[in-house]
PDB file of N, CA, C, O and CB in Angstrom:
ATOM      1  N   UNK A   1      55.700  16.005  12.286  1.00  0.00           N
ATOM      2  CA  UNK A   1      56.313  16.488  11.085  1.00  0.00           C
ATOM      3  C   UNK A   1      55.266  16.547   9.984  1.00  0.00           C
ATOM      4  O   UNK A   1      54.361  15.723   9.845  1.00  0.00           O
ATOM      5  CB  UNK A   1      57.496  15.603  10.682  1.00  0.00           C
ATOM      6  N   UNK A   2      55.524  17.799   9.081  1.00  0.00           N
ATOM      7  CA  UNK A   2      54.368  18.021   8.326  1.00  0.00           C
ATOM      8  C   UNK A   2      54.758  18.618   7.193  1.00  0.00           C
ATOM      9  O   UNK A   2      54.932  19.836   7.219  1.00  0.00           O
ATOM     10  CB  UNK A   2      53.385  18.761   8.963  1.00  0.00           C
ATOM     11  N   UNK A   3      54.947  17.970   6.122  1.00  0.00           N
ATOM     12  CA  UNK A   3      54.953  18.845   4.719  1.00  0.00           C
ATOM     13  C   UNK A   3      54.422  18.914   3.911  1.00  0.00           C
ATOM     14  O   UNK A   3      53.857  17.937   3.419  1.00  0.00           O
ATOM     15  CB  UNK A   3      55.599  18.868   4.087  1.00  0.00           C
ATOM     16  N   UNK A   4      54.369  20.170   3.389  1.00  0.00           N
ATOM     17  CA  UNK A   4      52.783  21.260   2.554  1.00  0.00           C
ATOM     18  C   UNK A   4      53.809  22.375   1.389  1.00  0.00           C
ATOM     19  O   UNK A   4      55.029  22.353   1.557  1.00  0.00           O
ATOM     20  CB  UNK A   4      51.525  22.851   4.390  1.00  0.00           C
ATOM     21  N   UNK A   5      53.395  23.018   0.601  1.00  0.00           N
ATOM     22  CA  UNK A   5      53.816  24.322   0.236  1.00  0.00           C
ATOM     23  C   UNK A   5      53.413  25.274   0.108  1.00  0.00           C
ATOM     24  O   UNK A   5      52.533  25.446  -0.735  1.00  0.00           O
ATOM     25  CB  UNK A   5      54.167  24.431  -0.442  1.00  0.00           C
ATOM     26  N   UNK A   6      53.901  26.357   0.924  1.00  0.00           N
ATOM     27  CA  UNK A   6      53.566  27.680   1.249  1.00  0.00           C
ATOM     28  C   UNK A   6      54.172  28.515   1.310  1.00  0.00           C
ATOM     29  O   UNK A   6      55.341  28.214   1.551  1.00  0.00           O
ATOM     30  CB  UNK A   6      53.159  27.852   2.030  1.00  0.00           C
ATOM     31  N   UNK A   7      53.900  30.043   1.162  1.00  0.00           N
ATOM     32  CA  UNK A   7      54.752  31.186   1.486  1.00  0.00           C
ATOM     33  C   UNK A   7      55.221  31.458   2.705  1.00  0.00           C
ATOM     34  O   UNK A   7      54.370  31.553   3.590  1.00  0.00           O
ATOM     35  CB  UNK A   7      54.221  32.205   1.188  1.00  0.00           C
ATOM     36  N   UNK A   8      56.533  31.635   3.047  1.00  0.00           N
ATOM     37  CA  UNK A   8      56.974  31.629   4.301  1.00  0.00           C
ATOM     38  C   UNK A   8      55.871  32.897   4.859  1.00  0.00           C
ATOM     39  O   UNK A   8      55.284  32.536   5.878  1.00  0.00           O
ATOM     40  CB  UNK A   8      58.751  31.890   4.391  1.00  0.00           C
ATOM     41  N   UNK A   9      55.530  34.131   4.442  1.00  0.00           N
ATOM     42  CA  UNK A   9      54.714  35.519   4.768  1.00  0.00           C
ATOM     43  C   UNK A   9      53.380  34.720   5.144  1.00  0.00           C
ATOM     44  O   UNK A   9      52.910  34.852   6.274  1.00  0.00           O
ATOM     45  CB  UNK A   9      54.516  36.814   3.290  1.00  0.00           C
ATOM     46  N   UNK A  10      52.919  34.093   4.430  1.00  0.00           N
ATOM     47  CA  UNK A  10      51.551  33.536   4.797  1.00  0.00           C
ATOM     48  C   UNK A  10      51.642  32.562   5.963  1.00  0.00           C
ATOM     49  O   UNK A  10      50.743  32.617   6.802  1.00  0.00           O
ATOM     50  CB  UNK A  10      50.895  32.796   3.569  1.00  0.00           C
ATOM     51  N   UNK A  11      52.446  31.839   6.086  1.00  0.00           N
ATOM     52  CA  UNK A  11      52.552  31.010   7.393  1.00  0.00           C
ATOM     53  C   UNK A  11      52.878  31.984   8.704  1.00  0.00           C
ATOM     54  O   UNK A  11      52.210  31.858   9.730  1.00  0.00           O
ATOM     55  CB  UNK A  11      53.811  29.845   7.210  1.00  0.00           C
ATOM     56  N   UNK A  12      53.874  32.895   8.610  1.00  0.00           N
ATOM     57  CA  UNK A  12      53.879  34.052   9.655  1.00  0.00           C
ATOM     58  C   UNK A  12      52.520  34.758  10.117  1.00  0.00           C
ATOM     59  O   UNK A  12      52.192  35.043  11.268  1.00  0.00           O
ATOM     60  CB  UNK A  12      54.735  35.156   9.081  1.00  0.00           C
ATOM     61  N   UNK A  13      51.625  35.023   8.614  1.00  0.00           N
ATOM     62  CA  UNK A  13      50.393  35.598   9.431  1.00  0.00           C
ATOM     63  C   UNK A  13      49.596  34.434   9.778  1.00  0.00           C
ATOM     64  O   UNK A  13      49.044  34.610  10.864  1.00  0.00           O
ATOM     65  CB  UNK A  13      49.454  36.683   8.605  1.00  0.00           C
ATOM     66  N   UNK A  14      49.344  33.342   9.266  1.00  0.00           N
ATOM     67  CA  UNK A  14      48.163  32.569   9.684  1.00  0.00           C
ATOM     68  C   UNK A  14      48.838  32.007  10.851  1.00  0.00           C
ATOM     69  O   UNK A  14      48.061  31.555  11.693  1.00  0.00           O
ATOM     70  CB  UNK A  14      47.518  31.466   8.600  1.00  0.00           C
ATOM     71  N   UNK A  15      50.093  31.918  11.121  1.00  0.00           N
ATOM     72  CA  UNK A  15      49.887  31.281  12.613  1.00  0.00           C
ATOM     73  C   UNK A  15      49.895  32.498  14.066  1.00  0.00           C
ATOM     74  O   UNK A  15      49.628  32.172  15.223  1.00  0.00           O
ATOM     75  CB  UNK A  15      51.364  30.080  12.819  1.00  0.00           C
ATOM     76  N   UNK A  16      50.268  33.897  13.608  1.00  0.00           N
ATOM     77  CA  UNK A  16      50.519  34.909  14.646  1.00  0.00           C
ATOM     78  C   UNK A  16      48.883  35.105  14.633  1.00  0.00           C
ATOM     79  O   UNK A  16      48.397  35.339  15.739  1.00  0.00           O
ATOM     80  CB  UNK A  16      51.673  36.365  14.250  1.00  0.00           C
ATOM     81  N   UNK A  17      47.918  35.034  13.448  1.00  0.00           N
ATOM     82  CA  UNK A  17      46.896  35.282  13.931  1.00  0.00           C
ATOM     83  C   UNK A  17      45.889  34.618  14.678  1.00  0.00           C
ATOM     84  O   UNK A  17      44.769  34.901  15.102  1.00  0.00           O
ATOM     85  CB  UNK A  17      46.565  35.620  13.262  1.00  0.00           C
ATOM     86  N   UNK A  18      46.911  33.315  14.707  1.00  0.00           N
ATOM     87  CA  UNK A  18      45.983  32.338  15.887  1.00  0.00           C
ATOM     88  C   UNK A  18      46.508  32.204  17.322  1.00  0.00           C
ATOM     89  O   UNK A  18      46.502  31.335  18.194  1.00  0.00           O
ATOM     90  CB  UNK A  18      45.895  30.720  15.411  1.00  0.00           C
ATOM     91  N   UNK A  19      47.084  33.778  17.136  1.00  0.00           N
ATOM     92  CA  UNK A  19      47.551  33.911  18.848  1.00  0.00           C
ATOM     93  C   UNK A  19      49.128  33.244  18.904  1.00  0.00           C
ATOM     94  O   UNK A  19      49.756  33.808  19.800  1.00  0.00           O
ATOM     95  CB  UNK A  19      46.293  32.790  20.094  1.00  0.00           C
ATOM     96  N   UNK A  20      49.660  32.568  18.449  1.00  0.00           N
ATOM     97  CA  UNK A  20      51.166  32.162  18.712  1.00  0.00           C
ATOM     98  C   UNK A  20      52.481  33.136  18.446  1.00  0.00           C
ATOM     99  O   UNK A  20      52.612  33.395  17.250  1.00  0.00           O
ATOM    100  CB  UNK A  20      51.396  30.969  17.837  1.00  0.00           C
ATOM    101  N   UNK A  21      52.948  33.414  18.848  1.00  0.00           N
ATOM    102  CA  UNK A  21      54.195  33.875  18.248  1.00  0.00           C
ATOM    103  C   UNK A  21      55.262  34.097  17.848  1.00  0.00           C
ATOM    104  O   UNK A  21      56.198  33.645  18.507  1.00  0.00           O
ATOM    105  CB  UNK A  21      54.356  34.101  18.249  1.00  0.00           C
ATOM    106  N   UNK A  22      55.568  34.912  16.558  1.00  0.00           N
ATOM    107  CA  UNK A  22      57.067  34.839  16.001  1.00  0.00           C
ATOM    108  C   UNK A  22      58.122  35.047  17.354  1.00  0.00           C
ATOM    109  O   UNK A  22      58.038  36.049  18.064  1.00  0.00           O
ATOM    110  CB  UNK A  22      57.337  36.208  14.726  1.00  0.00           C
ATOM    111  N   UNK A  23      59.177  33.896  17.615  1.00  0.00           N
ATOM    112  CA  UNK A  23      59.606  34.531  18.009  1.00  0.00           C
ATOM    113  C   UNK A  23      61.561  34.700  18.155  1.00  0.00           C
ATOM    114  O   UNK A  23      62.379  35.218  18.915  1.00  0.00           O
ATOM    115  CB  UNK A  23      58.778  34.388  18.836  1.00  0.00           C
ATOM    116  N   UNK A  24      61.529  33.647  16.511  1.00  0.00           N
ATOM    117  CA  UNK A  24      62.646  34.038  15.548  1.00  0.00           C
ATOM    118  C   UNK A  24      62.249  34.135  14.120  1.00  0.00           C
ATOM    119  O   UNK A  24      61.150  33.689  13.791  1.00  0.00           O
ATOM    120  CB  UNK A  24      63.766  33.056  15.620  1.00  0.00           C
ATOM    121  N   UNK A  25      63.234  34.806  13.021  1.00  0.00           N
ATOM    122  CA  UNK A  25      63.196  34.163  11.996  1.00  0.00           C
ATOM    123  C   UNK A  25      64.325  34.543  11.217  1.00  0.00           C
ATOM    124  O   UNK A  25      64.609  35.741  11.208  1.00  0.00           O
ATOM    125  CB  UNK A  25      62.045  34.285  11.420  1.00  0.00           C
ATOM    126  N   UNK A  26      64.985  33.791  10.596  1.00  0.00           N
ATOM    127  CA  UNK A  26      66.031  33.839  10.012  1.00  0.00           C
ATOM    128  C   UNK A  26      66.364  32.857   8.305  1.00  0.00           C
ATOM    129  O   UNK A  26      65.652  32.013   7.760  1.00  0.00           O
ATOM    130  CB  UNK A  26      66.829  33.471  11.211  1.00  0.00           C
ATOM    131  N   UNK A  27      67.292  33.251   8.010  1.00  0.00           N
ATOM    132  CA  UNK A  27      67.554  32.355   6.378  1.00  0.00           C
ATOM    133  C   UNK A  27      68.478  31.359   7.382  1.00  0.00           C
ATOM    134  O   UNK A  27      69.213  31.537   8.353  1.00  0.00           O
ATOM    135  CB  UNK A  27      68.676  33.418   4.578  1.00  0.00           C
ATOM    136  N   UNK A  28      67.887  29.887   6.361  1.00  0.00           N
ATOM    137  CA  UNK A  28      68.848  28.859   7.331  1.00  0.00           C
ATOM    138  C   UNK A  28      69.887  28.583   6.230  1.00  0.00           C
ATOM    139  O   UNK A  28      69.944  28.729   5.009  1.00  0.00           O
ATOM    140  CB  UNK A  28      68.015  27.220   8.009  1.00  0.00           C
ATOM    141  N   UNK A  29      70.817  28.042   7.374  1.00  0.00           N
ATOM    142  CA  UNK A  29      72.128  27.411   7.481  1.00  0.00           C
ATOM    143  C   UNK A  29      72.442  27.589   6.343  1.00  0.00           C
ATOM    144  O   UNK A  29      73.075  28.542   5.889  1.00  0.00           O
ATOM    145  CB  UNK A  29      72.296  26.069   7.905  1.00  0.00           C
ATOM    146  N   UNK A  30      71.797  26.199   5.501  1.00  0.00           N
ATOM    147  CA  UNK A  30      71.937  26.435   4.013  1.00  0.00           C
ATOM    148  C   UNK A  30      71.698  27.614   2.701  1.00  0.00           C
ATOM    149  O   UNK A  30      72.076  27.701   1.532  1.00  0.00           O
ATOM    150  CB  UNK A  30      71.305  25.617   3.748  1.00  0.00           C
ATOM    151  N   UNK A  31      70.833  28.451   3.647  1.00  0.00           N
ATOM    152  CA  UNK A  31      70.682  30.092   2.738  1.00  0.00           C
ATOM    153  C   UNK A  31      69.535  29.559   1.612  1.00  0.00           C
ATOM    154  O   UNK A  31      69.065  30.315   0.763  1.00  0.00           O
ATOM    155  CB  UNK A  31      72.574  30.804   1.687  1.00  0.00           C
ATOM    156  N   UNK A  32      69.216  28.342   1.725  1.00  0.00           N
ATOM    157  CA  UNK A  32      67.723  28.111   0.780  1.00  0.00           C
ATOM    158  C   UNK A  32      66.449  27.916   1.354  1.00  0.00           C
ATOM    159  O   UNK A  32      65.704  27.061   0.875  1.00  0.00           O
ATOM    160  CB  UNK A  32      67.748  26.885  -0.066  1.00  0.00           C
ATOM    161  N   UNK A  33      66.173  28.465   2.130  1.00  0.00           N
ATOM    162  CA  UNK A  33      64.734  28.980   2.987  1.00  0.00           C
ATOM    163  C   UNK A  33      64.836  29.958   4.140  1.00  0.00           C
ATOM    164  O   UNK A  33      65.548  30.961   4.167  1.00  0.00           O
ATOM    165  CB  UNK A  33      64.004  27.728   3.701  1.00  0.00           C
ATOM    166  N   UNK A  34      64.220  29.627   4.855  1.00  0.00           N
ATOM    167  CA  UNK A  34      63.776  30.320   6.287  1.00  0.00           C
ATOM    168  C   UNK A  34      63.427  28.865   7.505  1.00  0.00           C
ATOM    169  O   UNK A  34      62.914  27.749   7.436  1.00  0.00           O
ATOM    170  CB  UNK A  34      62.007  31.476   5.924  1.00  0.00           C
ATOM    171  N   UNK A  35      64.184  29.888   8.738  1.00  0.00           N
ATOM    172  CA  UNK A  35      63.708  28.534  10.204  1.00  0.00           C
ATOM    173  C   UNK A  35      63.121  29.855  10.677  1.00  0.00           C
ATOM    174  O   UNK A  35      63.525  31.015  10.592  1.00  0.00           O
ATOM    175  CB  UNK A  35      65.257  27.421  11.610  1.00  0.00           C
ATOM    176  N   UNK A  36      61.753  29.152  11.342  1.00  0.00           N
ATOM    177  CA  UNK A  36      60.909  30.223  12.004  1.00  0.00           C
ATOM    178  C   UNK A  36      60.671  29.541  13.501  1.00  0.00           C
ATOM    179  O   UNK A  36      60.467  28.336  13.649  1.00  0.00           O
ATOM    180  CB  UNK A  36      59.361  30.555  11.086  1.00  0.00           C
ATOM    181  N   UNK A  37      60.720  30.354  14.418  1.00  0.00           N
ATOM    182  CA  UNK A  37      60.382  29.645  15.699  1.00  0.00           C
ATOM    183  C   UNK A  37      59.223  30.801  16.429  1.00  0.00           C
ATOM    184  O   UNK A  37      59.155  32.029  16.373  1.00  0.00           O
ATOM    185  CB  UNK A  37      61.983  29.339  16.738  1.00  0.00           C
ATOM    186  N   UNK A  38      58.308  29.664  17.180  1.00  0.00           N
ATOM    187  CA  UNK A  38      57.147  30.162  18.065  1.00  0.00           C
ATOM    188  C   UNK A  38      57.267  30.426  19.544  1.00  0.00           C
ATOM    189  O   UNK A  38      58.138  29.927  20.257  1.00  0.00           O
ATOM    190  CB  UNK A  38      56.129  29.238  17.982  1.00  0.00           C
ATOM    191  N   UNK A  39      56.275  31.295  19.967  1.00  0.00           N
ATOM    192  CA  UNK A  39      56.197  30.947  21.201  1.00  0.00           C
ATOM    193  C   UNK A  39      55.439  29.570  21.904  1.00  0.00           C
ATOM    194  O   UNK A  39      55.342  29.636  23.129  1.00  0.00           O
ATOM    195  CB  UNK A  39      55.715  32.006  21.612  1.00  0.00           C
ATOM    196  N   UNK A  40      54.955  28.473  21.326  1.00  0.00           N
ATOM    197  CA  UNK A  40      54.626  27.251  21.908  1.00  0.00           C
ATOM    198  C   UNK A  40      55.307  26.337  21.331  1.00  0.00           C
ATOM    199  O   UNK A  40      54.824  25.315  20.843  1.00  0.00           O
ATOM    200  CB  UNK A  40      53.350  26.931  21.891  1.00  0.00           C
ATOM    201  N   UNK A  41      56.517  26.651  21.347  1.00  0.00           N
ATOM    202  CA  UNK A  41      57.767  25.979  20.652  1.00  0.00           C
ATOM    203  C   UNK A  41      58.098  25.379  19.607  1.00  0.00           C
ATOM    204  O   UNK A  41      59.240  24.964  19.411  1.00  0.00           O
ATOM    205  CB  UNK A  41      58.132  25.293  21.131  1.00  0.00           C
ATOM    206  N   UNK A  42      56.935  25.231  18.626  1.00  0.00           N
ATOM    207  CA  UNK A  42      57.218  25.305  17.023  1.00  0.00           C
ATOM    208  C   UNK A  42      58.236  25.843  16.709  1.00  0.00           C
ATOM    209  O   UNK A  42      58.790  26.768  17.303  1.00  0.00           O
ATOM    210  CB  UNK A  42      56.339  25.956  16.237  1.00  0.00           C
ATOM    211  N   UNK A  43      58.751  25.022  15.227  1.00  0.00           N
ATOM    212  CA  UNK A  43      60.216  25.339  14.752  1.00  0.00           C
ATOM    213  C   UNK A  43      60.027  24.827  13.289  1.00  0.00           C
ATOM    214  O   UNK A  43      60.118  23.699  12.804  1.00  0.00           O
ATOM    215  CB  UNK A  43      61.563  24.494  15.676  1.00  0.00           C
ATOM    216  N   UNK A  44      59.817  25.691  12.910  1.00  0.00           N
ATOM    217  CA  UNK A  44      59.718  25.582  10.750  1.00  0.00           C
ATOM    218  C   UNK A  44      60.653  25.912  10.110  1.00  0.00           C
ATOM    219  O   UNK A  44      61.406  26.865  10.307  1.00  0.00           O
ATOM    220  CB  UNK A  44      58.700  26.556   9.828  1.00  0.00           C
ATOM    221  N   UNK A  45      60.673  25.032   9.180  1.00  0.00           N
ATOM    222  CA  UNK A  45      62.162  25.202   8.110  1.00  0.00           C
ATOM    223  C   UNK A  45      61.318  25.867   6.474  1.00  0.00           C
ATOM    224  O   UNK A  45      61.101  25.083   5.550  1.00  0.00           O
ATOM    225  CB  UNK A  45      63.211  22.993   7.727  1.00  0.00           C
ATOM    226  N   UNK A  46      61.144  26.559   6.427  1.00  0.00           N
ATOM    227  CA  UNK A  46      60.457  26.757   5.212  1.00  0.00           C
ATOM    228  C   UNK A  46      61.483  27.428   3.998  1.00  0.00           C
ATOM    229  O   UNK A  46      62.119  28.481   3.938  1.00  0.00           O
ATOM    230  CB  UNK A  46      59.177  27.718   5.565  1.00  0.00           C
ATOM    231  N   UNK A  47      61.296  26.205   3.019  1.00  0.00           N
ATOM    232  CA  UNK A  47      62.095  26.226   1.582  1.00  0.00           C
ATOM    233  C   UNK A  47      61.849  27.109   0.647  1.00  0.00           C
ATOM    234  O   UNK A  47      60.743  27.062   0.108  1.00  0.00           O
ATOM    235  CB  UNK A  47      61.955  25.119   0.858  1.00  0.00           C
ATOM    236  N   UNK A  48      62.626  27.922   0.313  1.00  0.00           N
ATOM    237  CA  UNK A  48      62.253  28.838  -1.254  1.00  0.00           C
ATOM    238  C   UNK A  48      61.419  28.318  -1.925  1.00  0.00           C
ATOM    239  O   UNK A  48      60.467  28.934  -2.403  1.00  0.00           O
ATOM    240  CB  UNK A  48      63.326  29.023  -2.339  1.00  0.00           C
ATOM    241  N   UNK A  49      61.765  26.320  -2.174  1.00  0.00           N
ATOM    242  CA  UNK A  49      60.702  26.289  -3.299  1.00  0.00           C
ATOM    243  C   UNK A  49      59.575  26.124  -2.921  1.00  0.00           C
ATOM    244  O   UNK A  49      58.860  25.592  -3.770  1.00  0.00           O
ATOM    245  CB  UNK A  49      60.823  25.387  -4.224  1.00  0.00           C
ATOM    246  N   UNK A  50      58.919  26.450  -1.625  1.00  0.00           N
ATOM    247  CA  UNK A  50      58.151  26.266  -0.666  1.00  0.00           C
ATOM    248  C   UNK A  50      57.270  25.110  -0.109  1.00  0.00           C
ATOM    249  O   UNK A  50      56.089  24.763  -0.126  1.00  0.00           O
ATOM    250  CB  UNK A  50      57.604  27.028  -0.846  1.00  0.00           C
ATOM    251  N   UNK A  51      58.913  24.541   0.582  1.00  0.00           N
ATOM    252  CA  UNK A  51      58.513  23.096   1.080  1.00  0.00           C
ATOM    253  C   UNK A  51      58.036  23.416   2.599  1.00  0.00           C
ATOM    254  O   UNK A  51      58.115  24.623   2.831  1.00  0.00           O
ATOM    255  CB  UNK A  51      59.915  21.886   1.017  1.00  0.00           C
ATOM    256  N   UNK A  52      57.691  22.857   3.394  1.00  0.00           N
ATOM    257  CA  UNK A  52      57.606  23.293   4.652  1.00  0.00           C
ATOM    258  C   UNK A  52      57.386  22.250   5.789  1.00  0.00           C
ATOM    259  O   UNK A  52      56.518  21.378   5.824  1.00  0.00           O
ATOM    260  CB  UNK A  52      56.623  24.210   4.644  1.00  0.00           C
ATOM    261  N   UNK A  53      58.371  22.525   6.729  1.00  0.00           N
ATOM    262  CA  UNK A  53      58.742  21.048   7.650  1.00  0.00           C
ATOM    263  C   UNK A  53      58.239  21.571   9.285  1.00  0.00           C
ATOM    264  O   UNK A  53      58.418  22.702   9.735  1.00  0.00           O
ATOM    265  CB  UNK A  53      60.912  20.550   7.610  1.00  0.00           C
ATOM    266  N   UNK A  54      57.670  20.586   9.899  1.00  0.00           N
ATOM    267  CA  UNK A  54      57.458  21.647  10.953  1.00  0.00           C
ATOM    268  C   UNK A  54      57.829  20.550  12.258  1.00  0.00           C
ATOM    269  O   UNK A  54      57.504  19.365  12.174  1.00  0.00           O
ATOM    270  CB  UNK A  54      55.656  22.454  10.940  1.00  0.00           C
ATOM    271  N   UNK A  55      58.608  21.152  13.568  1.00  0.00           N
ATOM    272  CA  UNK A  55      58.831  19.992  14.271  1.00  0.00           C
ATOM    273  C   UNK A  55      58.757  21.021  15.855  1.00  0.00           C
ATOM    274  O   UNK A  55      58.291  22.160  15.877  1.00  0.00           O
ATOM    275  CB  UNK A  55      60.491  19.013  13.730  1.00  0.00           C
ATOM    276  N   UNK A  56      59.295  20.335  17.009  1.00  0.00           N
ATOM    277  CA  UNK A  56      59.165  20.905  18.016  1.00  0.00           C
ATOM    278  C   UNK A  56      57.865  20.592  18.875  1.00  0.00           C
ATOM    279  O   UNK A  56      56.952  19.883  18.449  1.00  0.00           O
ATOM    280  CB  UNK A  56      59.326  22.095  17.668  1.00  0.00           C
ATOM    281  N   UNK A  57      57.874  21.247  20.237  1.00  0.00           N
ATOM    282  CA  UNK A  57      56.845  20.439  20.999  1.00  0.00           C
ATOM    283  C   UNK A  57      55.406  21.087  20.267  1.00  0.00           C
ATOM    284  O   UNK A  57      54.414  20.359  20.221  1.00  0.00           O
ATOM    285  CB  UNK A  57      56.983  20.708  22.893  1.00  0.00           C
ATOM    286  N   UNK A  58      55.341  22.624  19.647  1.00  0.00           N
ATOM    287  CA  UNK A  58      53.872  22.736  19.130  1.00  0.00           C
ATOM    288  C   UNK A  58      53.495  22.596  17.625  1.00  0.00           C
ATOM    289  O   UNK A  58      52.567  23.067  16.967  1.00  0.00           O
ATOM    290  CB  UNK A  58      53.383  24.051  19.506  1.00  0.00           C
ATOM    291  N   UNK A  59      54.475  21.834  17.332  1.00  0.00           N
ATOM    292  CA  UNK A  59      54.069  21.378  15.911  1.00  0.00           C
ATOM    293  C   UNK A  59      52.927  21.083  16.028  1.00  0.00           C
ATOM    294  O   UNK A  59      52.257  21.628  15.151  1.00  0.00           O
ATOM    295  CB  UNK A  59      54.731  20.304  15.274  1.00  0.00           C
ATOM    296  N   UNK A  60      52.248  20.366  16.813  1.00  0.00           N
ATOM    297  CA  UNK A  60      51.103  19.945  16.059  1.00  0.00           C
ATOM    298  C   UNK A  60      49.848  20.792  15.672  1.00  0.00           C
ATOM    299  O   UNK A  60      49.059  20.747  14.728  1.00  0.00           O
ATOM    300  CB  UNK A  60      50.665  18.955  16.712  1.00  0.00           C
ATOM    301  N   UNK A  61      50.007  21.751  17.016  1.00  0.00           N
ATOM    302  CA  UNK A  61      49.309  22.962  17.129  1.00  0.00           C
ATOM    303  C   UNK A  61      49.281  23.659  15.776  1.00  0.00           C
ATOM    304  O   UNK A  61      48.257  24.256  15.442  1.00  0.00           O
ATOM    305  CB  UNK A  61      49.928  23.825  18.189  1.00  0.00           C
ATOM    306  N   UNK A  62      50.723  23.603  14.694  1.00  0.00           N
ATOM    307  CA  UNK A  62      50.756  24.698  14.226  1.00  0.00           C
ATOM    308  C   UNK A  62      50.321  23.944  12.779  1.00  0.00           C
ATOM    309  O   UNK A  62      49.815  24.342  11.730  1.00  0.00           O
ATOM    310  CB  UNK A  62      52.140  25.581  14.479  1.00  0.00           C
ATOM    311  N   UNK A  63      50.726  22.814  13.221  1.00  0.00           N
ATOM    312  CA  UNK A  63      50.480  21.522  11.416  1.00  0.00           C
ATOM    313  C   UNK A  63      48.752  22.056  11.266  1.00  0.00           C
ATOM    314  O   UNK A  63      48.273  22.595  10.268  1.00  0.00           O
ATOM    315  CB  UNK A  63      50.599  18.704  11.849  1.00  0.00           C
ATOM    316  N   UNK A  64      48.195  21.808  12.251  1.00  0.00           N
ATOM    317  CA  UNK A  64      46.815  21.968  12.015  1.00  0.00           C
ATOM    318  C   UNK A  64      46.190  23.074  11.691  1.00  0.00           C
ATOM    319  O   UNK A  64      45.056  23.060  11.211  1.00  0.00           O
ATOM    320  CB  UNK A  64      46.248  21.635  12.887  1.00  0.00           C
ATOM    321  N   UNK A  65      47.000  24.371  11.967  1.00  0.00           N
ATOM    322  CA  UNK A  65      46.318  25.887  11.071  1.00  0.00           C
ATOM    323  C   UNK A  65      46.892  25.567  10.099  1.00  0.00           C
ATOM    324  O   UNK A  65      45.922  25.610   9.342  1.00  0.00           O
ATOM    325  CB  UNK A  65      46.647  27.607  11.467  1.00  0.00           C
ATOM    326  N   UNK A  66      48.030  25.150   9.222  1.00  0.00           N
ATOM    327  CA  UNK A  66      48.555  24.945   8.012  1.00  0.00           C
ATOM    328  C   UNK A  66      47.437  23.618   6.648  1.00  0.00           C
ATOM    329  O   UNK A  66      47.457  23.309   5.456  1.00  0.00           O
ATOM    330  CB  UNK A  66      50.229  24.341   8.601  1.00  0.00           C
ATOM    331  N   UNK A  67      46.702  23.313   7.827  1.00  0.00           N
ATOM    332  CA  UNK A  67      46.241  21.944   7.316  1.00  0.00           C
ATOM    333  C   UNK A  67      44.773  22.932   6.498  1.00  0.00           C
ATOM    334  O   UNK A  67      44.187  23.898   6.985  1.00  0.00           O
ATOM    335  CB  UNK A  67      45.826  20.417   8.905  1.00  0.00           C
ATOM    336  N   UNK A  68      44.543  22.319   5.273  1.00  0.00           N
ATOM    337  CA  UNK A  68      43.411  22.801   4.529  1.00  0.00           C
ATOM    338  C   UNK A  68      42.162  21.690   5.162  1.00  0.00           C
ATOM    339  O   UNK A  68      42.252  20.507   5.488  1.00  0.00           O
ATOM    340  CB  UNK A  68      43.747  22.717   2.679  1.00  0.00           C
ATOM    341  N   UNK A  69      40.962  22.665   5.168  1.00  0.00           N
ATOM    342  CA  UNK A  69      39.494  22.389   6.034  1.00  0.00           C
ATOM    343  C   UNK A  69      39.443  21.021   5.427  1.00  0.00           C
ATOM    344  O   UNK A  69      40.129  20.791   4.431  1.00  0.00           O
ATOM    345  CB  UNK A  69      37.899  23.517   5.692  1.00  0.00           C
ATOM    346  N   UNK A  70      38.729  20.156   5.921  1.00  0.00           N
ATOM    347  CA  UNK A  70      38.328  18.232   5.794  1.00  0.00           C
ATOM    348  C   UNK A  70      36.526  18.986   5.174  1.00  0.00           C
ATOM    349  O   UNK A  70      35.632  19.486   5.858  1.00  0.00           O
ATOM    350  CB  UNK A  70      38.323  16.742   8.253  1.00  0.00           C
ATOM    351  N   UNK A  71      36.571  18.849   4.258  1.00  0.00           N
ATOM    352  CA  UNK A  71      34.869  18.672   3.766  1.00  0.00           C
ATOM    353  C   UNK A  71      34.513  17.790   4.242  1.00  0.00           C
ATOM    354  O   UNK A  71      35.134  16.740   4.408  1.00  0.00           O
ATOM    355  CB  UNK A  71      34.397  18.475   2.391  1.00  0.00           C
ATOM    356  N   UNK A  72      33.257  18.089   4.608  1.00  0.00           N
ATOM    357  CA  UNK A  72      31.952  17.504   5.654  1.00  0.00           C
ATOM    358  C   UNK A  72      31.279  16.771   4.367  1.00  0.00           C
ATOM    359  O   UNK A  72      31.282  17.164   3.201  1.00  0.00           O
ATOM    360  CB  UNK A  72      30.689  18.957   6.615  1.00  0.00           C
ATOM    361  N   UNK A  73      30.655  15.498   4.958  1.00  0.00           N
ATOM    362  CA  UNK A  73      29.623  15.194   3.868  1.00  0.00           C
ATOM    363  C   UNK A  73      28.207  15.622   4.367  1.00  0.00           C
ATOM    364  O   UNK A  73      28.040  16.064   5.504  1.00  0.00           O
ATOM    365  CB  UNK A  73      29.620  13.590   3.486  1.00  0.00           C
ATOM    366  N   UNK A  74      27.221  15.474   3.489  1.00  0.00           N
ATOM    367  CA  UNK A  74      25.690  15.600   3.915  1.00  0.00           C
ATOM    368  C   UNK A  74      25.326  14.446   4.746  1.00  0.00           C
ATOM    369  O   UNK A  74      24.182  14.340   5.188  1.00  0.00           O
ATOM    370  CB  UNK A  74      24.670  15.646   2.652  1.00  0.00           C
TER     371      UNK A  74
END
């Protein structure tokens, strides 16, 4: 589980462009975001106010393109 804030559009391209894919997406239950599901079984709930929850067996796969780069030291 992983929460960040982002545009639901930007999470669609940065994770289809790392090869995974859309392969739902819909307004959830509650009608205040979006659930997005993958083909390596990721499952995101992403909030209007752009909260973003991520669970399923490739969460982790997908937490980590969402995750901003770790600066290197010298």
């Amino acid at each position: 589980m992983r929460k960040t804030k982002m545009d639901v559009d930007g999470i669609v391209a940065l994770v289809t462009a790392a090869g995974i894919e859309l392969t739902d997406r819909r307004r959830s239950a509650k009608g205040d975001g979006w659930s997005l599901s993958f083909s390596n079984g990721a499952m995101m709930e992403v909030g209007d106010d752009g909260s973003v929850r991520v669970t399923g067996k490739g969460a982790k796969a997908v937490a980590k393109l969402l995750a901003p780069p770790t600066p290197r030291g010298n």
